[in-house]
FILOFI-944638 format. One record per residue: x, z, y of N, C-alpha, C in turn; residue number from 1; chain; residue in one letter. Coordinates in steps of 0.1 Angstrom, whole numbers, plus 2048, in hexadecimal, padded with zeros to 3 digits. Each point is the difference from the previous one (the first is absolute). Layout:
<n.east = X, n.up = Z, n.north = Y, ca.east = X, ca.up = Z, ca.north = Y, c.east = X, c.up = Z, c.north = Y, resi = NUM, chain = A, resn = A>
...
//
This chain:
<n.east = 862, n.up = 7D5, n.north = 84F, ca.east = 7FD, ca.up = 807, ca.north = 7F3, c.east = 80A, c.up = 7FA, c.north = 7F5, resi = 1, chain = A, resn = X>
<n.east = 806, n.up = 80C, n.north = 7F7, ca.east = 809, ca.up = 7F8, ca.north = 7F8, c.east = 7F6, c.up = 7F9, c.north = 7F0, resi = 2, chain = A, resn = X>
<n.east = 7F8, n.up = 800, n.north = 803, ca.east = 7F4, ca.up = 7F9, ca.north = 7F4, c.east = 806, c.up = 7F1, c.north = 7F8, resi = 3, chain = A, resn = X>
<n.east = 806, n.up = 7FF, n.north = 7F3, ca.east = 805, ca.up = 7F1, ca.north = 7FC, c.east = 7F4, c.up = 7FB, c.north = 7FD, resi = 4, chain = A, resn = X>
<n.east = 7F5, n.up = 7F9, n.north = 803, ca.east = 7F6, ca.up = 7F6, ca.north = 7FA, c.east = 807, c.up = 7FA, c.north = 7F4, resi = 5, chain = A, resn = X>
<n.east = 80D, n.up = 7FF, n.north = 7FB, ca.east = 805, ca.up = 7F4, ca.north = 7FB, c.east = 804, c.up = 80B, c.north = 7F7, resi = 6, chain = A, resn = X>
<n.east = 7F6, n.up = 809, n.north = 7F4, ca.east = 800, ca.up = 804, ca.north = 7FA, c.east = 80A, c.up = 80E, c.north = 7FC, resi = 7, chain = A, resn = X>
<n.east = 801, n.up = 802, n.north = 80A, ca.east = 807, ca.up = 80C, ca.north = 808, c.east = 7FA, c.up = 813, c.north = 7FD, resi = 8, chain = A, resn = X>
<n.east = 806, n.up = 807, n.north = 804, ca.east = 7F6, ca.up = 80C, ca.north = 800, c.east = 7FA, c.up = 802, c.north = 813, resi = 9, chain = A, resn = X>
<n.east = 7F0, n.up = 7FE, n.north = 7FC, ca.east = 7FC, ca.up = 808, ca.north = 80C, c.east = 807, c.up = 80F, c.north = 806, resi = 10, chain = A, resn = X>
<n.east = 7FD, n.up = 804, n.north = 80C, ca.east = 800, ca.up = 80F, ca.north = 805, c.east = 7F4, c.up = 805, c.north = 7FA, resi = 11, chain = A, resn = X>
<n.east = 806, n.up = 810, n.north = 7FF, ca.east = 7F1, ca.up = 804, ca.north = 7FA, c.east = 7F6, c.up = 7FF, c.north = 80D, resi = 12, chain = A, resn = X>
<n.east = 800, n.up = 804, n.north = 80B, ca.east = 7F9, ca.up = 7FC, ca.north = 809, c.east = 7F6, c.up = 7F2, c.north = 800, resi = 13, chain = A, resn = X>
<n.east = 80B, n.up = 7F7, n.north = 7FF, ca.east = 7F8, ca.up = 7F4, ca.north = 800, c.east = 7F8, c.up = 7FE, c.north = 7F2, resi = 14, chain = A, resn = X>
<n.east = 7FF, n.up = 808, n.north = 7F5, ca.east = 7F9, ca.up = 7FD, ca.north = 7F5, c.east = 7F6, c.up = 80B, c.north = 802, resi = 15, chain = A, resn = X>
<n.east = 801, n.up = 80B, n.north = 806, ca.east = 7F5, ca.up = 805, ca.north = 807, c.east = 7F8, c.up = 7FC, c.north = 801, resi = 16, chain = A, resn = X>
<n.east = 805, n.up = 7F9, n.north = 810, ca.east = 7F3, ca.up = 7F8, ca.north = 80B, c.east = 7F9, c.up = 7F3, c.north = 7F7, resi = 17, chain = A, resn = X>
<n.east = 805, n.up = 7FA, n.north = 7FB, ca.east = 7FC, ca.up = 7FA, ca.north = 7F7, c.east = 7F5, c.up = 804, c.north = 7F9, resi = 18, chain = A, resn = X>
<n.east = 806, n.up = 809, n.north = 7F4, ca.east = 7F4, ca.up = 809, ca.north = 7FE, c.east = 7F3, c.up = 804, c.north = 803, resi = 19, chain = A, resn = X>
<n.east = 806, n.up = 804, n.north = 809, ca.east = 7F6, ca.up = 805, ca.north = 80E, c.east = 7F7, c.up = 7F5, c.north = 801, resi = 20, chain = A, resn = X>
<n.east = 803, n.up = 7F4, n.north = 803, ca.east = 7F9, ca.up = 7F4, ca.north = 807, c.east = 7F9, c.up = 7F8, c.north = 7F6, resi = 21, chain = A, resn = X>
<n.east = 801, n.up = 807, n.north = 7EF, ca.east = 7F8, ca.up = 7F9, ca.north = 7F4, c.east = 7F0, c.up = 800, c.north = 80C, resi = 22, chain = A, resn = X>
<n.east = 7FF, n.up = 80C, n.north = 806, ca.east = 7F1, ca.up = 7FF, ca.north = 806, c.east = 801, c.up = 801, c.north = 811, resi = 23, chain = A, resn = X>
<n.east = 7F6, n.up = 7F9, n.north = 805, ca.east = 807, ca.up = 801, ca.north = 80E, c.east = 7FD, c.up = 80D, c.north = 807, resi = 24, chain = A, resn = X>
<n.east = 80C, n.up = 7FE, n.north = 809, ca.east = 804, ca.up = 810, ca.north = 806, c.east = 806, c.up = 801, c.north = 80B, resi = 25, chain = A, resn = X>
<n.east = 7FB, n.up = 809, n.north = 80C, ca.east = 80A, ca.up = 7FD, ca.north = 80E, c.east = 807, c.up = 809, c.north = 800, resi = 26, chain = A, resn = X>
<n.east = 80B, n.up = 7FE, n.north = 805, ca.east = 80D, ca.up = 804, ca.north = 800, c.east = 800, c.up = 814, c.north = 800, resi = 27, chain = A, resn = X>
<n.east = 7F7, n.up = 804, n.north = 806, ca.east = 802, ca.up = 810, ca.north = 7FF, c.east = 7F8, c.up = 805, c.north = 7EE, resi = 28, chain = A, resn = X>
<n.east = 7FA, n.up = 7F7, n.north = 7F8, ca.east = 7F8, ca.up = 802, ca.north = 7F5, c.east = 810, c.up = 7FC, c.north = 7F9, resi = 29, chain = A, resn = X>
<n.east = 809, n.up = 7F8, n.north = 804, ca.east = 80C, ca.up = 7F8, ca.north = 7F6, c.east = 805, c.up = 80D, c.north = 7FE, resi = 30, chain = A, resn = X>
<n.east = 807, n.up = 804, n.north = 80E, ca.east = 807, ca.up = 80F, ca.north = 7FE, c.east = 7FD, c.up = 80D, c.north = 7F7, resi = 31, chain = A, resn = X>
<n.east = 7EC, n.up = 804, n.north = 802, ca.east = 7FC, ca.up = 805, ca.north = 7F7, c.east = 802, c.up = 801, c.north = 7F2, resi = 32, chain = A, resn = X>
<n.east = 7FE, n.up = 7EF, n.north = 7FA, ca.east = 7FE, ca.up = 800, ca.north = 7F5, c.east = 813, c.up = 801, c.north = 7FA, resi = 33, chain = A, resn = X>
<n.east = 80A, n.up = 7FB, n.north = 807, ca.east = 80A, ca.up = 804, ca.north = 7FC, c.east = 804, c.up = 80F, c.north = 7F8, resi = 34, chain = A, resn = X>
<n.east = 7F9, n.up = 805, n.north = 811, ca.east = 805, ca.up = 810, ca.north = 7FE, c.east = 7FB, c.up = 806, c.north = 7F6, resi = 35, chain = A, resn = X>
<n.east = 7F0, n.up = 7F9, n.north = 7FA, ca.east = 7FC, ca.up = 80B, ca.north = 7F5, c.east = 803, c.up = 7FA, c.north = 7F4, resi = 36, chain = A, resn = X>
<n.east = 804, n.up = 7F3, n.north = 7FE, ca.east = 807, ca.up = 7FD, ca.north = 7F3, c.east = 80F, c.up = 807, c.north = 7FD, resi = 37, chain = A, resn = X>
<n.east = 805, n.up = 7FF, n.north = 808, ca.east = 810, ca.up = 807, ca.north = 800, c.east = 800, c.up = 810, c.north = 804, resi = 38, chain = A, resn = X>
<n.east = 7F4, n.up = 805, n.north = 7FC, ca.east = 7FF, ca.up = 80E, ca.north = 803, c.east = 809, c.up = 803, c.north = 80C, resi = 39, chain = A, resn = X>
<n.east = 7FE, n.up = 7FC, n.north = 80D, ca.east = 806, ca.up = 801, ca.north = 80B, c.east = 811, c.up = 7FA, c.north = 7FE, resi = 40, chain = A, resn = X>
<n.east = 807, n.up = 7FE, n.north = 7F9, ca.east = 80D, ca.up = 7FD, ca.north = 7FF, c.east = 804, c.up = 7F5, c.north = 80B, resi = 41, chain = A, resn = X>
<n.east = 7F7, n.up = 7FA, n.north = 801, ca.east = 803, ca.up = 7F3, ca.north = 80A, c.east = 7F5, c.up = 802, c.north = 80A, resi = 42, chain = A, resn = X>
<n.east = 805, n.up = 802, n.north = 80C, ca.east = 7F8, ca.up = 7FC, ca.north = 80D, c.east = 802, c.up = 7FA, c.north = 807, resi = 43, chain = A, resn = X>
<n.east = 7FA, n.up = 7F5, n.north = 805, ca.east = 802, ca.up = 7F8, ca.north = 80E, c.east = 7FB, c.up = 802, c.north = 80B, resi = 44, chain = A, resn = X>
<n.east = 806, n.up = 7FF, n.north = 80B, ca.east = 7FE, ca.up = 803, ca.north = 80D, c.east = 7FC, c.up = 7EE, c.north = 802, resi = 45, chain = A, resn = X>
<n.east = 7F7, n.up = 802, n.north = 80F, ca.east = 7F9, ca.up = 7F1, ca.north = 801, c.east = 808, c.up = 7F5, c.north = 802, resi = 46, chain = A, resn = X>
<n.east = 810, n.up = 803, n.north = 805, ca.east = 808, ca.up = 7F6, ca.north = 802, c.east = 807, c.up = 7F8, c.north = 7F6, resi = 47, chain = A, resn = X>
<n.east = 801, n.up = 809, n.north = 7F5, ca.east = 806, ca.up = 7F9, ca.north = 7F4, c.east = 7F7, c.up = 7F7, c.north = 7FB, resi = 48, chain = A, resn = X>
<n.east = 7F1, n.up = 808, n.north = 7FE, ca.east = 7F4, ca.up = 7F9, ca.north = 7F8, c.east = 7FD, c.up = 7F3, c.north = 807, resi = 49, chain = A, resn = X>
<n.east = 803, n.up = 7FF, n.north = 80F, ca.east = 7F4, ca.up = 7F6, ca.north = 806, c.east = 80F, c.up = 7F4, c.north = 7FC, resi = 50, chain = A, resn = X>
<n.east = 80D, n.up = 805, n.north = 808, ca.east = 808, ca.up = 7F8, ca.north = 7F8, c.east = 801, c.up = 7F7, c.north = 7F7, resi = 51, chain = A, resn = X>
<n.east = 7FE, n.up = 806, n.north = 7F1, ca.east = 800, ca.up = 7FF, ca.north = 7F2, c.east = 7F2, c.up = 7F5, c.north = 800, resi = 52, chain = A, resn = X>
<n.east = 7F6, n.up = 804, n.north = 804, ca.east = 7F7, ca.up = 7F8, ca.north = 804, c.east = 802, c.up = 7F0, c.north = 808, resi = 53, chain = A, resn = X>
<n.east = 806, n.up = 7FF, n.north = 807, ca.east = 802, ca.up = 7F9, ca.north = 807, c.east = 808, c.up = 7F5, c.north = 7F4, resi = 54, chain = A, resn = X>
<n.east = 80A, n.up = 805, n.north = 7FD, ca.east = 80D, ca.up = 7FA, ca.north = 7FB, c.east = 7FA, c.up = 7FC, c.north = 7F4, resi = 55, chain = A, resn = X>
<n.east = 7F5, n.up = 809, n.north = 7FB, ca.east = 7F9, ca.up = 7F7, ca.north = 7F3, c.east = 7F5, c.up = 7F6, c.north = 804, resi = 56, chain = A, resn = X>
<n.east = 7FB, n.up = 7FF, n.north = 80A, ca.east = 7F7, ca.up = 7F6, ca.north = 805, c.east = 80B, c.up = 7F3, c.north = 7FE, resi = 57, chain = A, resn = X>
<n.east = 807, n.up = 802, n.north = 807, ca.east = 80D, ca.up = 7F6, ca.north = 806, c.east = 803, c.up = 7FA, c.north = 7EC, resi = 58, chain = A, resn = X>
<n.east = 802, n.up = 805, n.north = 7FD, ca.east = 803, ca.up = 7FD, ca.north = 7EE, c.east = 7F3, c.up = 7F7, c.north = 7FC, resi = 59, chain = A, resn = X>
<n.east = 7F3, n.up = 805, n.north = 801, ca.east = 7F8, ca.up = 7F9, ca.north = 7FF, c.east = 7F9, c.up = 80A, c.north = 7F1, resi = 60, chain = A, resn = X>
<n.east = 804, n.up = 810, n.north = 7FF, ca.east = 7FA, ca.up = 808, ca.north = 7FB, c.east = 7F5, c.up = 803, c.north = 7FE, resi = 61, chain = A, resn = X>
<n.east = 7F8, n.up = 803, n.north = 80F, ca.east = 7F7, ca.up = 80D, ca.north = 804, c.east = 7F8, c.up = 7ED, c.north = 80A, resi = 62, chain = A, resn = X>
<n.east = 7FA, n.up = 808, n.north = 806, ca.east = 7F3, ca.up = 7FA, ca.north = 80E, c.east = 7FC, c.up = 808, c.north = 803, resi = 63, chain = A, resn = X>
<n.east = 7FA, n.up = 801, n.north = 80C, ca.east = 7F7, ca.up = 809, ca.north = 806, c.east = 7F1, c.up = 7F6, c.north = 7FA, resi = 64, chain = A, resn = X>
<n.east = 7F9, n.up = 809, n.north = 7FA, ca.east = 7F5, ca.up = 7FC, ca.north = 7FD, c.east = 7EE, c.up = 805, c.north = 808, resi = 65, chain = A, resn = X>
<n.east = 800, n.up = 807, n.north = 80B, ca.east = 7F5, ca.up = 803, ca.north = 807, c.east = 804, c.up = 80C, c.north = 80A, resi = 66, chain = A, resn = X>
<n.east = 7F7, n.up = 805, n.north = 806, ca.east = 802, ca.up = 80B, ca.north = 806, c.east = 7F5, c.up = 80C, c.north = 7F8, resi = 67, chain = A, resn = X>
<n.east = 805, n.up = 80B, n.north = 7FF, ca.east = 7FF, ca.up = 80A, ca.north = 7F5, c.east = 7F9, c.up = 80D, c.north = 80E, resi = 68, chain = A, resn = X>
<n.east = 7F7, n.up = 7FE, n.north = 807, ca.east = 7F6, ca.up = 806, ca.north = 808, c.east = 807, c.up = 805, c.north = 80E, resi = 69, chain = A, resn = X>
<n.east = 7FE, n.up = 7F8, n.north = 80B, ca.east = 807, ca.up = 801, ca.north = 80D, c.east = 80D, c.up = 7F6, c.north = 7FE, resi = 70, chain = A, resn = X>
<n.east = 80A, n.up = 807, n.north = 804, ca.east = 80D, ca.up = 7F9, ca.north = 804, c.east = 809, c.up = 7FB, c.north = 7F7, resi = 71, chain = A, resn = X>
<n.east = 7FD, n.up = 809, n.north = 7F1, ca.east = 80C, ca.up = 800, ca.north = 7F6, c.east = 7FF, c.up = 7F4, c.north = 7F6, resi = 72, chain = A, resn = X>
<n.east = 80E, n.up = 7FA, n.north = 800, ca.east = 7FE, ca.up = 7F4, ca.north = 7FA, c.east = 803, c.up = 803, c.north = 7F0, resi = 73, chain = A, resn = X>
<n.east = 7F8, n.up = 7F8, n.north = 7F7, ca.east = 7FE, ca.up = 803, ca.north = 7F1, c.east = 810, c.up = 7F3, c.north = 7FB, resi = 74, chain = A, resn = X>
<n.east = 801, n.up = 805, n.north = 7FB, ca.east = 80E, ca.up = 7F8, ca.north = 7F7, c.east = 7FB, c.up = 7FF, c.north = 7EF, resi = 75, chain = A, resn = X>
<n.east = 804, n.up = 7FA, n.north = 7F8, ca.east = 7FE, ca.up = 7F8, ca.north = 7F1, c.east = 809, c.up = 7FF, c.north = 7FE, resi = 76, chain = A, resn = X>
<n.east = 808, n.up = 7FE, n.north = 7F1, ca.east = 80A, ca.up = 7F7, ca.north = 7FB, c.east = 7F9, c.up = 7F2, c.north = 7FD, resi = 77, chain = A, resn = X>
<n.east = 809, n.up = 7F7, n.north = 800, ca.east = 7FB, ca.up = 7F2, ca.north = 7FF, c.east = 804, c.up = 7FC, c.north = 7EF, resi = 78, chain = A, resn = X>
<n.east = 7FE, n.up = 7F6, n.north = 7FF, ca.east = 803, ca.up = 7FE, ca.north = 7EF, c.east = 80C, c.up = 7FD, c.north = 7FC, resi = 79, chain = A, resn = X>
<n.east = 806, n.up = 7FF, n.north = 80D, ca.east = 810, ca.up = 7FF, ca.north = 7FC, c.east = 804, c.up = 810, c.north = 7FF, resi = 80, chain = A, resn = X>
<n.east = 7FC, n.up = 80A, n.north = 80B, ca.east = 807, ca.up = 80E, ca.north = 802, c.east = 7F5, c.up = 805, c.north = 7F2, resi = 81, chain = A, resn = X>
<n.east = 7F8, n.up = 7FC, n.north = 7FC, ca.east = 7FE, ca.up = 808, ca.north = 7F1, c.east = 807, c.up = 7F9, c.north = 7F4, resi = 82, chain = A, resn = X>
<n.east = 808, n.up = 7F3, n.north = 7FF, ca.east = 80A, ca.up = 800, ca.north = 7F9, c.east = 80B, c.up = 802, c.north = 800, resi = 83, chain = A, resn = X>
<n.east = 806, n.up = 804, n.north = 80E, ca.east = 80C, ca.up = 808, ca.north = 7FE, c.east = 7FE, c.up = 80F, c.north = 7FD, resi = 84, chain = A, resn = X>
<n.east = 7F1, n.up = 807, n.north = 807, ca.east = 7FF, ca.up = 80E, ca.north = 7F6, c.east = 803, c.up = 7F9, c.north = 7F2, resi = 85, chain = A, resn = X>
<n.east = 7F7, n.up = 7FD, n.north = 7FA, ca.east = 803, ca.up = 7FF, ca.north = 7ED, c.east = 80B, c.up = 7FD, c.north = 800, resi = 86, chain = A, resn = X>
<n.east = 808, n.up = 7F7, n.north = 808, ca.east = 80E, ca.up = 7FD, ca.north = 7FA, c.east = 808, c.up = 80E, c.north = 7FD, resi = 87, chain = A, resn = X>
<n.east = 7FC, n.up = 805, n.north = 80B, ca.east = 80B, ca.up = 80E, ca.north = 807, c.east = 7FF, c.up = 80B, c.north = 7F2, resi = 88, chain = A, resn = X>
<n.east = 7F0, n.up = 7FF, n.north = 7FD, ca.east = 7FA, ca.up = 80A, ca.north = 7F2, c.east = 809, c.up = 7FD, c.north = 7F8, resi = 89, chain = A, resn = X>
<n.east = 7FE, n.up = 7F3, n.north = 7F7, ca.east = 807, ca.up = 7FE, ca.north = 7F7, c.east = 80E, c.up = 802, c.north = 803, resi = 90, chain = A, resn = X>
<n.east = 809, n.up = 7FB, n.north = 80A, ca.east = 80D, ca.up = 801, ca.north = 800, c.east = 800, c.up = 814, c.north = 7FD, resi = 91, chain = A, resn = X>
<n.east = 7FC, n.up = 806, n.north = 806, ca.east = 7FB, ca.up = 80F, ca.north = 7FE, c.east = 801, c.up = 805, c.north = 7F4, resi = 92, chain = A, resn = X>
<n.east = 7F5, n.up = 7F8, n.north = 7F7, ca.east = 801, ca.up = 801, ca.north = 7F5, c.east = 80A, c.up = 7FF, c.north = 7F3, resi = 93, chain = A, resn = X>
<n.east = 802, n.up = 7F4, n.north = 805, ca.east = 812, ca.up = 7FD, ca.north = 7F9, c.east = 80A, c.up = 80B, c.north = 802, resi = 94, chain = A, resn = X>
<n.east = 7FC, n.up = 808, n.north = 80E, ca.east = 812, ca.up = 809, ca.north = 7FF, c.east = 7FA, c.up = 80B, c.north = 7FD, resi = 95, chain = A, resn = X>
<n.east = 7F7, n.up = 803, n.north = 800, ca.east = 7FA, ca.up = 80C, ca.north = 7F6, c.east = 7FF, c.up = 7FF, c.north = 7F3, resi = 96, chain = A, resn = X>
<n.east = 7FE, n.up = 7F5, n.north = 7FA, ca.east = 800, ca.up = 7FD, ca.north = 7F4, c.east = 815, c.up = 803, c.north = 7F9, resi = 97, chain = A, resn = X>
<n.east = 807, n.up = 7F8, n.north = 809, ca.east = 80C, ca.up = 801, ca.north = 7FC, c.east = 80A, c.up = 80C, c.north = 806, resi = 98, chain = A, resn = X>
<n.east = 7FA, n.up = 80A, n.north = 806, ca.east = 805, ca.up = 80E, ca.north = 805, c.east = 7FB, c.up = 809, c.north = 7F3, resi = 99, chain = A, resn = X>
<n.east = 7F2, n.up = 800, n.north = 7FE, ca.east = 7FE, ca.up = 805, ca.north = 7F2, c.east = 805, c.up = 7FC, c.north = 7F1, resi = 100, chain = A, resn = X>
<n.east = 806, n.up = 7F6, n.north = 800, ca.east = 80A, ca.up = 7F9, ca.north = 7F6, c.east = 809, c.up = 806, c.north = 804, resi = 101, chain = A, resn = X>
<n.east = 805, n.up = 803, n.north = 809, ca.east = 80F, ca.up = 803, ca.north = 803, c.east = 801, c.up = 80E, c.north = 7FC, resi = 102, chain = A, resn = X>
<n.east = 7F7, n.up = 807, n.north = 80A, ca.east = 801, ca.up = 80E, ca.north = 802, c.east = 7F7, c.up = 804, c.north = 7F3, resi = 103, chain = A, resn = X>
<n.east = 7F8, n.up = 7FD, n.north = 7FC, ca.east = 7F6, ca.up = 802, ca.north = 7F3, c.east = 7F1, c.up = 809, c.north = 808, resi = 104, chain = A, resn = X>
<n.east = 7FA, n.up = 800, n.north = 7FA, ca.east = 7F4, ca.up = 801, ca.north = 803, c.east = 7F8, c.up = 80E, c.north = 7FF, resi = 105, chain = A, resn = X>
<n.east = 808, n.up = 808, n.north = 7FA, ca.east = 7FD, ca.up = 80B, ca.north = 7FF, c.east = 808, c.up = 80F, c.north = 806, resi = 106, chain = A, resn = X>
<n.east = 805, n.up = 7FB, n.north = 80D, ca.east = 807, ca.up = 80C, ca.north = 80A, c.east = 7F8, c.up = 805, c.north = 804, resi = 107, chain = A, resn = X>
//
């Protein structure tokens, strides 16, 4: 994943799942809730997500936090992957703040 923790811009994907994992969620509810925030614009197929998954465990993001009824494992952000979401917001915020400075605010 090209993700800079080191104050970087997330992928939107990874600010997604993130998202996604404010509440815990197994991996086919992640994809769900993508697809209906981005009005379908962004879909993942299981290989990227379980991936993306994986590779944010590995960062120390996400956990698997229970099993979510039978086999499906539930995922969380941790208190570190909820401050790189806010970090990601705010950085967010700053270039929308200075795109509307630039470009002006009323196009």
């Amino acid at each position: 994943m090209r993700d800079n923790a080191k104050g970087g811009a997330l992928t939107e994907v990874t600010f997604y799942i993130l998202l996604a994992l404010h509440q815990p969620r197994h991996g086919y509810a992640v994809m769900q809730f993508i697809e209906e925030k981005t009005a379908r614009r962004l879909a993942l197929g299981a290989g990227t997500l379980y991936g993306a998954l994986n590779a944010l465990q590995e960062k120390g993001w996400i956990a698997p936090c229970g099993e979510a009824g039978g086999r499906k494992k539930e995922y969380a952000a941790t208190p570190l992957g909820r401050e790189v979401a806010a970090r990601e917001l705010e950085r967010l915020r700053e270039l929308a703040k200075t795109a509307e400075e630039i470009m002006g605010g009323g196009t």
